[in-house]
Structures are given as structure tokens and as C-alpha cells.
C-alpha positions in Angstrom: 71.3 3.5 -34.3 69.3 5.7 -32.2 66.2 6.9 -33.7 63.7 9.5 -31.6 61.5 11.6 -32.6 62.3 14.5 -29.7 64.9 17.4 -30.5 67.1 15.3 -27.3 67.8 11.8 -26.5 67.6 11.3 -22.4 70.7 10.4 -21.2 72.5 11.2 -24.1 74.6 13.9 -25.2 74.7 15.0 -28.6 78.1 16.0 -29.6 78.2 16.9 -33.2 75.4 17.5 -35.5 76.2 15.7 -39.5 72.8 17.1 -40.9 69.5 16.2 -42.3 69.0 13.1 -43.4 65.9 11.3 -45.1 64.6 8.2 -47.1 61.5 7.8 -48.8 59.5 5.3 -51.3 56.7 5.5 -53.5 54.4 2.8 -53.7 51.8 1.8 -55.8 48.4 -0.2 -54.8 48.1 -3.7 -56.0 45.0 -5.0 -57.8 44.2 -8.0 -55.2 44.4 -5.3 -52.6 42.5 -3.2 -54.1 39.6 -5.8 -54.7 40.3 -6.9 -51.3 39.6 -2.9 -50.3 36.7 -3.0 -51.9 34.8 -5.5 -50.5 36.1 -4.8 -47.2 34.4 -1.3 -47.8 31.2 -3.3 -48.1 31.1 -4.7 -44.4 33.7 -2.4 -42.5 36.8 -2.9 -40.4 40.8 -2.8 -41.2 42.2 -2.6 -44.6 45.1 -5.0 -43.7 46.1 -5.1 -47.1 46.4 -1.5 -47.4 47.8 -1.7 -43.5 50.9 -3.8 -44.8 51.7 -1.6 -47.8 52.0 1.3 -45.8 53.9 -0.8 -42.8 56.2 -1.9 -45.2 57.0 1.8 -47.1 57.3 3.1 -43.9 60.2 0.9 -42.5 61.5 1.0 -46.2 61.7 5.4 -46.1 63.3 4.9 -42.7 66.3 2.0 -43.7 67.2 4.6 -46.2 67.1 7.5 -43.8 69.0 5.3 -41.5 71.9 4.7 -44.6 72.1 8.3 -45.1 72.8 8.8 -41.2 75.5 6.0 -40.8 77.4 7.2 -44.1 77.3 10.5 -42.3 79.1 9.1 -39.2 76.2 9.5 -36.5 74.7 7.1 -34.3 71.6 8.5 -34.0 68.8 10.8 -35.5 66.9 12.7 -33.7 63.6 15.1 -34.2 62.3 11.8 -36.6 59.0 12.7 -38.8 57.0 11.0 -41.4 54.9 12.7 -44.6 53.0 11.4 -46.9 51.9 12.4 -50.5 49.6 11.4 -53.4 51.8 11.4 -56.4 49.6 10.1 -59.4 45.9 8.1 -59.2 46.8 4.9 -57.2 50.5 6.1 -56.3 52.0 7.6 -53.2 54.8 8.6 -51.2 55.6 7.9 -48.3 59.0 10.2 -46.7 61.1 10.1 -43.5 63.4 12.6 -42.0 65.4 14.0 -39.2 68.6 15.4 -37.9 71.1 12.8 -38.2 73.8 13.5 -34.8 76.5 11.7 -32.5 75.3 11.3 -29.0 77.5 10.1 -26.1 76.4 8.8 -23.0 75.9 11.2 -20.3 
């Protein structure tokens, strides 16, 4: 699967357009890595705790936009973006989406 986040897909021709597709997951901080959060506030640098969570929603949203696109018949989505959302305190939402297509080669 073929995933870009540009309207075209060099040397490629899209021949049929199947839609919108998108995937998402809402995740919820984790006391260790929020303790961990804390006292990394104390001396600075990268939350890796936090960096994973949102690493692993992120490839989570997009395996479910990338279902939705091959029950569709494409072999590629194209125009890809990401949003994010607070839901509740300590919850949010992470969301994927595009135009799922069939490209040839050119």
C-alpha cells in the first residue's frame, strides 16, 4: 500500500478514486508515565514515555485507515493527514485520513 501525503503519487497514475478512508484511536496516559513526565519536567529533555504512546497511536490510527482502504479495493491513499484531539482529562485522540485510490504505473 501506497501511502503519501500529496494530492499525486510520482510515477503513478491514479485510475479510480474508492473514497475517504480513516482510522483513529484514543489513548489514555499511564500512571508510570505520567510520574516519569513529571520528574522529567524537573530537569528537561524528551518525554520518551509520552513519545512512544503517541508513536504507537499513530501507527495504530493509520493500520486501520490502511484496512478501510484495502476493503475498498485501492492500493494506495493519497492526500494522508493526522489530527489530534483532547477527549476527557488525561485522554486523547489521535485520527488519520486520506483519499483511498488505485494507482497504476505510469
Amino acid at each position: 500500500m501506497l501511502i503519501v501525503n500529496t494530492e499525486t503519487i510520482p510515477g503513478q497514475t491514479i485510475t479510480e478514486m474508492k473514497g475517504l478512508v480513516s482510522g483513529n484511536t484514543i489513548r489514555a496516559k499511564h500512571i508510570g508515565r505520567d510520574i516519569g513526565a513529571g520528574l522529567k519536567n524537573l530537569v528537561g529533555g524528551e518525554l520518551t514515555g509520552y513519545t512512544e504512546l503517541l508513536s504507537e497511536a499513530r501507527q495504530e490510527a493509520m493500520d486501520r485507515m490502511i484496512a478501510q482502504a484495502t476493503s475498498m479495493g485501492a492500493n494506495a491513499i493519497v492526500n494522508v493527514r493526522f489530527s489530534t484531539s483532547a477527549i476527557a482529562g488525561g485522554a486523547a485522540e489521535l485520527y488519520s485520513y486520506g483519499t483511498a485510490v488505485v494507482v497504476e504505473s505510469a
